[in-house]
N, C-alpha and C positions, 0 to 999 in steps of 0.2 A: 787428717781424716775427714774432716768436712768439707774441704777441699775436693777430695775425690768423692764423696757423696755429691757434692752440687754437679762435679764435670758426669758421675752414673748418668744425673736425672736430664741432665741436659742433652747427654746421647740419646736416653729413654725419647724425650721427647721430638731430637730430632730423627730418632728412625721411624714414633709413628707418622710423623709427618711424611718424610721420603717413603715410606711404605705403603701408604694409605690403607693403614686401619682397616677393616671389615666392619668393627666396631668402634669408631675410636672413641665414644663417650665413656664405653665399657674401657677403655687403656687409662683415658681422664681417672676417672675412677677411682683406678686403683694406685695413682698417683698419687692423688691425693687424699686418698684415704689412710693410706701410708705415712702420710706428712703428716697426718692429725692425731691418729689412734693417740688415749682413748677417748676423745673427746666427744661429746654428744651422745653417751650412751646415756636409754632408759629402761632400765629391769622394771621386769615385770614377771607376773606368772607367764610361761608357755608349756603348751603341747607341743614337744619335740613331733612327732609321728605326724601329726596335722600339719604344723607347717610343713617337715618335708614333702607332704601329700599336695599341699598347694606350690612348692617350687617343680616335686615331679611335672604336675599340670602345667604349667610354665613353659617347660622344658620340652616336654612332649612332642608338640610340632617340630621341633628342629631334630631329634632324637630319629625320630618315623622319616625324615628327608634324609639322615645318613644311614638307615636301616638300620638303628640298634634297639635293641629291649631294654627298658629300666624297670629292673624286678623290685618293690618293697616287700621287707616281711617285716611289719610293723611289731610283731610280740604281744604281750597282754597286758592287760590294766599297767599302760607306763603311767607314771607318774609327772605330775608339771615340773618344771624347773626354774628355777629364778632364772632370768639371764635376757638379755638386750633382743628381741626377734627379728630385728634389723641386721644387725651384725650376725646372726645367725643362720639366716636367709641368706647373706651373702656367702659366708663359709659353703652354706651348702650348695649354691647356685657355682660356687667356683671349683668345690668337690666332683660337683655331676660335670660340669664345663670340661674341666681337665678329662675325665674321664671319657668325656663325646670326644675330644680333641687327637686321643691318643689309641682310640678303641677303631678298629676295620669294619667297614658293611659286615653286618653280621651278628655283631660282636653284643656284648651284654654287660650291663652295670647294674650289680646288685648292694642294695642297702639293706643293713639288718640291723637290728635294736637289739639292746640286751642290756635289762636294767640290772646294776650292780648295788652294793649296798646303798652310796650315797652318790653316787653319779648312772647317767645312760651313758653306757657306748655303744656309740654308733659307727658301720663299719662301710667302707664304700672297697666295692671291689670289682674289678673291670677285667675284660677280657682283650686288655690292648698291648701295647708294643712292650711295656715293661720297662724296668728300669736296673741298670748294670750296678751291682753290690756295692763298687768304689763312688758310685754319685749319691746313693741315696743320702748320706748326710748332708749335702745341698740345695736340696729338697726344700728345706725352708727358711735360708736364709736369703736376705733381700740381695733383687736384683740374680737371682739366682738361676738364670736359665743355665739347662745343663749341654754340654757341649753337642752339636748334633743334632740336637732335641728338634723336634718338627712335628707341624699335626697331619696325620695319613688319614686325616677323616673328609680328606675336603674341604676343609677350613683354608683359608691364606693366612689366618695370622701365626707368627710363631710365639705369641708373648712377650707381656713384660716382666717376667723372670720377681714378679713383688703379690700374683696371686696366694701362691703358700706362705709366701712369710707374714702376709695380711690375715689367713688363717689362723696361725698360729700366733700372730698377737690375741686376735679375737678369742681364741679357745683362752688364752692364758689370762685375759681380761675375765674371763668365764669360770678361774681354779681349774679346769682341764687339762688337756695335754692330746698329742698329738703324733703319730709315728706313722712312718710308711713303709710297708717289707715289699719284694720282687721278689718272686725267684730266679730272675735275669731277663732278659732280653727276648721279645715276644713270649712273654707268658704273663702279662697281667701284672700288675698293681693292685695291692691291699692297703686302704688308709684307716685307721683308728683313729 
């Protein structure tokens, strides 16, 4: 098993090379952020809604150059949350990412809040190519790019297949949890 994990990372790293990256620190990254989880995390209070607000900001220029909308609907008096805002900033920079990556000129990604007893869920939903019923359990295990997969946004990268399972360490470093529905193929992605 470990075996086949070192020869994954070592393809990993020799396609971004032969590929030349669009980002390659953003591939680094998640490399080796992979390799580490959980280590270096520091909780603290956050405002989920604000940070999202400062990654929306972020994101924005690149959003407006593929012609998509990032809709928030923040909610009311949310509540702080303990939890690392680094690792949470990433989640969500990878949530909206995936979402520019998979979504057409046009297209729209909406985020909503909705405080629950003792957690937020927060819900990322996009207007992009979708995903076929038999992949989505794929979805967030490592190294997990799904067959096909490509970004119709413009983008040249196709991924490193370890963004959702990076997620989904993080939420689970966080007591969280994490699921994503399609209703198939060009109709959008829902992530909780």
């Amino acid at each position: 098993h470990d075996a086949e994990r070192a020869r994954q990372r070592l393809e990993l790293t020799r396609g971004m090379i032969r590929e030349g990256w669009g980002r390659p620190e953003e591939a680094y990254r998640q490399f080796f952020t992979s390799l580490f989880l959980p280590g270096g995390s520091k909780v603290t209070q956050v405002q989920l809604d604000a940070l999202m607000q400062d990654v929306v900001l972020e994101v924005a220029p690149r959003a407006e150059e593929l012609g998509l909308t990032i809709n928030v609907s923040r909610g009311q008096n949310l509540p702080m949350v303990l939890g690392d805002p680094d690792k949470l900033k990433e989640v969500f920079l990878n949530l909206i990412g995936n979402g520019m990556k998979f979504t057409e000129k046009g297209g729209a990604i909406t985020i909503s809040f909705n405080p629950l007893e003792r957690q937020i869920e927060i819900t990322f939903t996009d207007t992009g190519s979708g995903i076929s019923p038999e992949d989505l359990p794929k979805l967030f295990q490592k190294f997990g790019l799904l067959p096909g997969s490509y970004s119709i946004s413009g983008t040249t990268s196709q991924g490193s297949g370890l963004g959702l399972y990076i997620c989904k360490k993080i939420i689970d470093l966080h007591h969280g949890w994490i699921q994503a529905t399609s209703p198939g193929i060009g109709k959008g992605t829902r992530i909780v």
